[in-house]
C-alpha positions as CSV (number, residue, x, y, z in Angstrom):
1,X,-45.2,40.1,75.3
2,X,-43.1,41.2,78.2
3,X,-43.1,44.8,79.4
4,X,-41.4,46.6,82.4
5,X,-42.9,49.4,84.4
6,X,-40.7,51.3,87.7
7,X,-41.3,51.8,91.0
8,X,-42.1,55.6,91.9
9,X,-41.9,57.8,95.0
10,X,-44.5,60.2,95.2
11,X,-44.8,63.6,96.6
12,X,-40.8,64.5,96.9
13,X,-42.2,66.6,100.5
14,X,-43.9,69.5,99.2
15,X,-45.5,68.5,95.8
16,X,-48.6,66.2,97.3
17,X,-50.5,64.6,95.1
18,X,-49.0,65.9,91.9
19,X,-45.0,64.9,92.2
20,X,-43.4,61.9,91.0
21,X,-39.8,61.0,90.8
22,X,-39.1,57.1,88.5
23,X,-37.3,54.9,90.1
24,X,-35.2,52.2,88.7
25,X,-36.9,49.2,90.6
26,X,-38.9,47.9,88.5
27,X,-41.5,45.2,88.4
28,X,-41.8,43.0,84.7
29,X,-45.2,41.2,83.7
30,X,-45.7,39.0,80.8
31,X,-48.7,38.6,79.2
32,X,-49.8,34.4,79.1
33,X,-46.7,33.6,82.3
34,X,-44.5,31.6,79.8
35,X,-41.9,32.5,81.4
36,X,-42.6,34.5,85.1
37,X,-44.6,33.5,88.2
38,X,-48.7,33.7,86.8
39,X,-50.1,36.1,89.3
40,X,-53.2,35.2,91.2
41,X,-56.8,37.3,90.6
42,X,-56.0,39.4,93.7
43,X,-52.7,41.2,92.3
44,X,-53.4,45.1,91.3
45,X,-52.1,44.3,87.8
46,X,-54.3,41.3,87.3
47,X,-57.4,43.5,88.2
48,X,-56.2,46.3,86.6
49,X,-55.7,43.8,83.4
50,X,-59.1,42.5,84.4
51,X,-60.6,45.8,84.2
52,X,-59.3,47.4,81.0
53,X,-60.8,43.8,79.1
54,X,-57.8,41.3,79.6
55,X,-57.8,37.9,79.5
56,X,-55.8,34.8,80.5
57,X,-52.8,34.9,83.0
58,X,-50.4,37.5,83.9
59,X,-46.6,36.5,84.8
60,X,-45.3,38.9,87.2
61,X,-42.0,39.6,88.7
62,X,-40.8,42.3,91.1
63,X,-38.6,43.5,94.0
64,X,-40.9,46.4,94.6
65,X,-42.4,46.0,98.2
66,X,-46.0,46.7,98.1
67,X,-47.1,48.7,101.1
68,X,-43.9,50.9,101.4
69,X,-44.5,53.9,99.5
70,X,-42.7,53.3,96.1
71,X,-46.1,53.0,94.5
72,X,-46.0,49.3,94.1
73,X,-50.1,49.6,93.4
74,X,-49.6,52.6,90.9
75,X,-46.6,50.4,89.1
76,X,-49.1,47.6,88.7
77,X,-52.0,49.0,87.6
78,X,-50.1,50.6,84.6
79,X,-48.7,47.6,83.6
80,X,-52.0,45.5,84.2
81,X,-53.9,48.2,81.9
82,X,-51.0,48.5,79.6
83,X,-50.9,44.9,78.8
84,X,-55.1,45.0,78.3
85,X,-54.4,47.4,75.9
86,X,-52.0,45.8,74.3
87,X,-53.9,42.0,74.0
88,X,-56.7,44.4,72.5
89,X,-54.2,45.5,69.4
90,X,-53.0,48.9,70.9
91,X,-49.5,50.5,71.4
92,X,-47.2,50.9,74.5
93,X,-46.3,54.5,73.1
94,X,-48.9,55.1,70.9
95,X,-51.6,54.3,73.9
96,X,-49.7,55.5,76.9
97,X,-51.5,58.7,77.9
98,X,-54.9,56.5,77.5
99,X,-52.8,53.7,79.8
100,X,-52.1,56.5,82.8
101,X,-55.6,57.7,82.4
102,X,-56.9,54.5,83.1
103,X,-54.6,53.8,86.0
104,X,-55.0,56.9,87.5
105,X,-58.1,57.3,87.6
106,X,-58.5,53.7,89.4
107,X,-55.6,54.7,91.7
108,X,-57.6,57.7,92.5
109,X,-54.3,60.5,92.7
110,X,-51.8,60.5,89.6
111,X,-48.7,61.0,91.6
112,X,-47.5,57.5,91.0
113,X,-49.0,56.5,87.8
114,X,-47.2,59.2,86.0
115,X,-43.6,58.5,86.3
116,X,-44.1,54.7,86.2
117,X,-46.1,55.7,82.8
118,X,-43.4,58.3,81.7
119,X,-40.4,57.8,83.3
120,X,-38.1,60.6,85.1
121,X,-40.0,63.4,87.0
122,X,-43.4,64.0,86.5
123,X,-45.7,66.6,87.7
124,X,-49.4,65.7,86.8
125,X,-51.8,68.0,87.5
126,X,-55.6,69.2,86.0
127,X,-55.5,66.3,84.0
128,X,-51.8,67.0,82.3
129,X,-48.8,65.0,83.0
130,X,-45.6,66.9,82.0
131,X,-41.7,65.0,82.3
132,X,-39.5,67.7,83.7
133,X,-35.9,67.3,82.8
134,X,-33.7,66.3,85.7
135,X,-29.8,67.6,85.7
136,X,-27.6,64.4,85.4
137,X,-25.3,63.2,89.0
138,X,-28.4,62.4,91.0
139,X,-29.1,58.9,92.7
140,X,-31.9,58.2,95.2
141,X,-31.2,56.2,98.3
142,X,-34.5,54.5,100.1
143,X,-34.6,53.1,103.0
144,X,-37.3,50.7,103.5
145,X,-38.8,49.5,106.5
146,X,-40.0,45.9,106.9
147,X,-43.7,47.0,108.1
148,X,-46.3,48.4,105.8
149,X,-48.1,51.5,105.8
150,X,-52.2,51.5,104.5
151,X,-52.2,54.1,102.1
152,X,-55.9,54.7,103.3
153,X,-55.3,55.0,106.6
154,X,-52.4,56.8,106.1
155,X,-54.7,59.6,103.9
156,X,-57.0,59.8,106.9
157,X,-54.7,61.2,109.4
158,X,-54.9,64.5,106.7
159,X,-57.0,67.9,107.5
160,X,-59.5,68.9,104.8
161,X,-58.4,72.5,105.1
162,X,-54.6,74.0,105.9
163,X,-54.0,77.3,106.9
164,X,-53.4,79.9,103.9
165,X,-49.9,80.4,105.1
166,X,-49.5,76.7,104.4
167,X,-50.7,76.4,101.3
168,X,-48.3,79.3,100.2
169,X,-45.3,77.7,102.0
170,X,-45.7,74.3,99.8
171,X,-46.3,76.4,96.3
172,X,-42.8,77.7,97.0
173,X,-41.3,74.7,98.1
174,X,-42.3,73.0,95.0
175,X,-41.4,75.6,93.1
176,X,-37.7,76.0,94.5
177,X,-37.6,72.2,93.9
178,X,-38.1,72.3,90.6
179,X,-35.9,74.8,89.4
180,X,-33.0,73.6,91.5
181,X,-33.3,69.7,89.7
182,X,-33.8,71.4,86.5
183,X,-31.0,73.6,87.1
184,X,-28.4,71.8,88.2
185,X,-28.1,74.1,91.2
186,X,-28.5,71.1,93.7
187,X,-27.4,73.3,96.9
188,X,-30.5,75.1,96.8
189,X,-32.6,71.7,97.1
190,X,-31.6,71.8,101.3
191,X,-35.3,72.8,102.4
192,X,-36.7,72.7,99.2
193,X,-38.7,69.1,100.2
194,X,-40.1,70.7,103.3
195,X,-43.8,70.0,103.5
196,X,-46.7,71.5,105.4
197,X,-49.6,69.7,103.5
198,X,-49.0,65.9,104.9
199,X,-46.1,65.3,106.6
200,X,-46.3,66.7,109.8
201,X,-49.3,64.5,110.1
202,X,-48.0,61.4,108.8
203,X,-44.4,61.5,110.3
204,X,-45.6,61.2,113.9
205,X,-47.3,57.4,112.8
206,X,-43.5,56.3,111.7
207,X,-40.9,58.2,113.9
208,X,-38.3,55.9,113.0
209,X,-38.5,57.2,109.3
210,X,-38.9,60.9,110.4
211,X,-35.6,59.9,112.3
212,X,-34.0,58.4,108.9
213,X,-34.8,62.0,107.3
214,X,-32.5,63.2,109.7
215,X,-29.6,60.9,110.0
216,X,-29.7,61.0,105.8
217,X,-29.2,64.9,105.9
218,X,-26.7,65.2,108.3
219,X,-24.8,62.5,106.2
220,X,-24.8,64.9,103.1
221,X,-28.3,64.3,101.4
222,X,-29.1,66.8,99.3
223,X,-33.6,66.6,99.9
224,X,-35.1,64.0,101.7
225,X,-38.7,62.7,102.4
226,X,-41.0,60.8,103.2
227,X,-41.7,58.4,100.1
228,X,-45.4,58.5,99.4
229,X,-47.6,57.3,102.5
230,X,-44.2,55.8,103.8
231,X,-43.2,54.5,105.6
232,X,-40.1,54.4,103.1
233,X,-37.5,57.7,103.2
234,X,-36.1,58.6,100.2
235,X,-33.2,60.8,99.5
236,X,-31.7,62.4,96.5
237,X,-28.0,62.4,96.7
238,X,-25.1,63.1,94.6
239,X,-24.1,60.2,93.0
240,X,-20.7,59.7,94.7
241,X,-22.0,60.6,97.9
242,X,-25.0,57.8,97.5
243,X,-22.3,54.6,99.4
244,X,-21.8,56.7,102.2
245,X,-25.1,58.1,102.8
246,X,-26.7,54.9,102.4
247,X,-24.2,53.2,105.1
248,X,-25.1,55.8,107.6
249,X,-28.9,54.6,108.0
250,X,-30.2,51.8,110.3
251,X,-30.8,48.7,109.5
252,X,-32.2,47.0,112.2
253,X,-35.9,46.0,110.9
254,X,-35.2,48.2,107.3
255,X,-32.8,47.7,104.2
256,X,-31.3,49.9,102.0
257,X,-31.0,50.9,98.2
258,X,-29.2,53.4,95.9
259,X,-31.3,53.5,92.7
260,X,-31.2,55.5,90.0
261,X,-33.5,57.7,88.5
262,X,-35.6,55.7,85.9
263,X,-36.1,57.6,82.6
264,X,-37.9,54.9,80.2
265,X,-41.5,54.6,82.1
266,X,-43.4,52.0,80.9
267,X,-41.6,50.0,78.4
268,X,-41.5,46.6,76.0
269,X,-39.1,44.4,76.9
270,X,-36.6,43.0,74.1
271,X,-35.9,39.3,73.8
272,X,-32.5,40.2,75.5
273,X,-34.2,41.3,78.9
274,X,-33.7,45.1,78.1
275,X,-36.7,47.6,77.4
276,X,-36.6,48.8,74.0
């Protein structure tokens, strides 16, 4: 049994701790390693598997970077607890909301178990996750630095209260991103990832990516963030402006991808290497 599970960026600027945006980068584990890499007991899928009951080895494969901000522990753990559930008799679809659960409540937000669960855009909040459609055109170009960022440490640089004003300034923010991505009306998305709630704490740790924001919107991105904890950017571009955009970032100690937006989740994978 082979499943595939994508890569996520989490937050999309103003919706902290409840956005998440599927990313086609996806990482593919195999229950038994017949035929990937067996994964040692200290991978987050193997303790994730561990945890929901599994046993035996894991086979993983990836290009997801762990430490980067495109929830590389959150892809993991869903696939580590799908695959439990499935060695225990359950479904991939028939089990997934109990798979998220589980991985998001060991992840301890839901922001990046969601869309690696669901695919596309996700918005989980008070214990819900619901897909929000996406207008078609859209790719997402990361730009991914070689040094890691502690999600922990990254979490600790955060106030426990904002100022009221704040907390108003994010609600519309998320708002205006939503309806512009469900809409279609993509021009409105320039300031609709502006964020008052963690970025202008964690941006001064990585000014190179804070720079990268920058370069990417003067270079015709239509949103651009910080992925996650970073210290990855991402940017949401129209699809034939993605070449171009991504050529105009640095990379000197980073690389760069255009990836689409994933829109199967948490999936089997067919004898022909394709989910199902």
């Amino acid at each position: 049994m082979r499943i595939t599970v994508p890569a996520s960026s989490a937050n999309l600027g103003p919706g902290f701790d409840a956005l998440g945006l599927a990313l086609d980068l996806p990482m593919e584990l195999e229950l038994g390693a017949h035929t990937l890499p067996a994964a040692d007991e200290t991978h987050p899928a193997v303790r994730a598997f561990r945890a929901g009951g599994g046993e035996g080895p894991l086979g993983i494969k990836t290009s997801i970077p762990p430490g980067r901000g495109l929830g590389f522990s959150g892809t993991a753990k869903v696939g580590g607890f799908a695959l439990a559930v499935v060695q225990a008799g359950g479904d991939i679809d028939t089990d997934r909301d109990r798979i998220f659960a589980l991985a998001a409540e060991r992840e301890g937000h839901p922001d990046n178990a969601a869309p690696s669960a669901y695919g596309g855009l996700t918005v989980a909040s008070a214990g819900r996750v619901v897909r929000v459609p996406v207008a078609e055109g859209l790719r997402v170009v990361v730009w991914i630095p070689e040094k890691e960022t502690s999600t922990k440490a990254s979490r600790g640089t955060l106030p426990e209260t904002v100022p009221h004003a704040d907390a108003v300034f994010n609600v519309g923010r998320v708002a205006l991103l939503l309806a512009s991505l469900t809409s279609g009306d993509f021009d409105s998305l320039a300031g609709a990832t502006a964020d008052r709630l963690h970025q202008p704490y964690r941006l001064p740790l990585v000014p190179e990516t804070a720079a990268a924001i920058e370069i990417a919107h003067e270079a015709g991105a239509l949103a651009a963030w910080l992925s996650g904890s970073g210290p990855t950017m991402a940017a949401l571009v129209r699809e034939a402006d993605a070449p171009a955009v991504a050529a105009t970032l640095p990379t000197t100690g980073a690389h760069v991808k255009i990836l689409a937006i994933d829109t199967a989740g948490l999936a089997a994978v067919e004898d022909d290497g394709g989910p199902t």
